[in-house]
C-alpha positions in Angstrom: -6.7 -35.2 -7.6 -7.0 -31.4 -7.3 -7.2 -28.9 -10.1 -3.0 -28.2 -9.9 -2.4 -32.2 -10.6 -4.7 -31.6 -12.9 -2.9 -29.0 -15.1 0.5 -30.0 -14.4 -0.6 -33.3 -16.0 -2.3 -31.1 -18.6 1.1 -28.9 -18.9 4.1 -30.4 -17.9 6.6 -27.8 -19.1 4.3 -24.9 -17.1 6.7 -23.0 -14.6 4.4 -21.9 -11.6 5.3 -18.3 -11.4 4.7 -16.5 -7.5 2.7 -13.8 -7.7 2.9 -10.5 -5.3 0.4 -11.4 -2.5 2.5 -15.1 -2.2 5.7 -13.3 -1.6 4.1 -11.3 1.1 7.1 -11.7 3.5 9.5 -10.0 0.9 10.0 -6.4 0.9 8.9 -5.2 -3.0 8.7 -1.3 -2.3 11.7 1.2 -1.5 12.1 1.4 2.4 13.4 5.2 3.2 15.3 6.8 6.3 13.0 9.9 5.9 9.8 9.3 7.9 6.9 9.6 5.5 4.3 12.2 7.3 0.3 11.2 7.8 -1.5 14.5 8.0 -5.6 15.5 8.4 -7.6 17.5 6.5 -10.9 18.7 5.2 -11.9 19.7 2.0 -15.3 21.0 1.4 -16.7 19.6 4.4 -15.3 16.2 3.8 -12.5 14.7 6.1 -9.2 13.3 4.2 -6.1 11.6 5.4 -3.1 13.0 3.1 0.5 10.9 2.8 3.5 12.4 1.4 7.3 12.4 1.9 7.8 9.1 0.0 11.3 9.7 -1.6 11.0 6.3 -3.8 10.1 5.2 -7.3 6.5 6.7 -7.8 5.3 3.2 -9.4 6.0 2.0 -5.5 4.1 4.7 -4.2 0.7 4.2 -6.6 1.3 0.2 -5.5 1.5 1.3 -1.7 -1.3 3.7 -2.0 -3.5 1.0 -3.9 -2.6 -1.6 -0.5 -3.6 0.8 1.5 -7.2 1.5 0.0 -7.9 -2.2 -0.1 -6.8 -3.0 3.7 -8.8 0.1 4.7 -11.7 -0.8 1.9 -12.1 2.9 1.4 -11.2 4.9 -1.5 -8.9 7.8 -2.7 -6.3 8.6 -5.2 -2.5 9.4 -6.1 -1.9 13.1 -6.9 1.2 15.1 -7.1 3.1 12.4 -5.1 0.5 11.9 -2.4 -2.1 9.8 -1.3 -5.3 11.2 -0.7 -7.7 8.9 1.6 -11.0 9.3 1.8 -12.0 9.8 5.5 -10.2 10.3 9.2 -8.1 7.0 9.3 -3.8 8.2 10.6 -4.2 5.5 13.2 -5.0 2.9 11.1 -2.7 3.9 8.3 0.3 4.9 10.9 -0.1 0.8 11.9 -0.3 -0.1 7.7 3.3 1.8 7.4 4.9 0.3 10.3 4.5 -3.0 9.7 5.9 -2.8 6.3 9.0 -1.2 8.3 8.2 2.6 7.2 8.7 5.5 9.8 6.0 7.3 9.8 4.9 10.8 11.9 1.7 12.3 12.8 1.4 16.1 11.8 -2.0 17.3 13.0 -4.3 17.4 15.8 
C-alpha cells in the first residue's frame, strides 16, 4: 500500500486537486497574434536577453517569465512588462515560446 491508499483511507472525503505542472498539456497563459520580440543587450558589461510585446494579463507574463528562469536555471526579473534574463540565451528562449505555441522574432544581431 503506497502513501495515496494510505491517505485516502486516512481521508475519504479528500478531493485530489491537479496542480499546474500535472495539467502541462493545457494552455493556462493568454496565447497572442502579435509575435512577442527576443532582443540582446548589455548592460554594464553584462549580457541580457530582454522579452517584451506580451499583450496579456501581466500575472501570465510574471508566471511565463518565472518558467522560463527555471527551464534555463538562470536568473532575472519582471520590470515594466519585460523579462529581463540574465545572460545571451534568444535561441534557447525562441524554442521555450514556440512550443507553448507563441510567435516569437529575433531583433538583434
Amino acid at each position: 500500500m503506497d502513501l495515496k491508499d494510505q491517505l485516502k483511507n486516512l481521508f475519504p472525503d479528500h478531493v485530489e486537486k491537479k496542480t499546474v505542472s500535472e495539467n502541462s498539456n493545457e494552455p493556462n497563459i493568454w496565447i497572442q497574434d502579435d509575435p512577442m520580440i527576443c532582443k540582446y543587450e548589455k548592460r554594464k558589461g553584462k549580457p541580457i536577453t530582454i522579452i517584451e510585446g506580451y499583450t496579456g494579463a501581466q500575472e501570465d507574463f510574471k508566471i511565463l517569465a518565472k518558467d522560463i528562469k527555471t527551464q534555463l536555471g538562470v536568473g532575472g526579473s519582471f520590470k515594466n512588462e519585460m523579462i529581463i534574463i540574465q545572460g545571451d540565451y534568444r535561441d534557447k528562449i525562441m524554442e521555450i515560446l514556440k512550443e507553448k505555441d507563441f510567435k516569437v522574432k529575433r531583433v538583434g544581431g
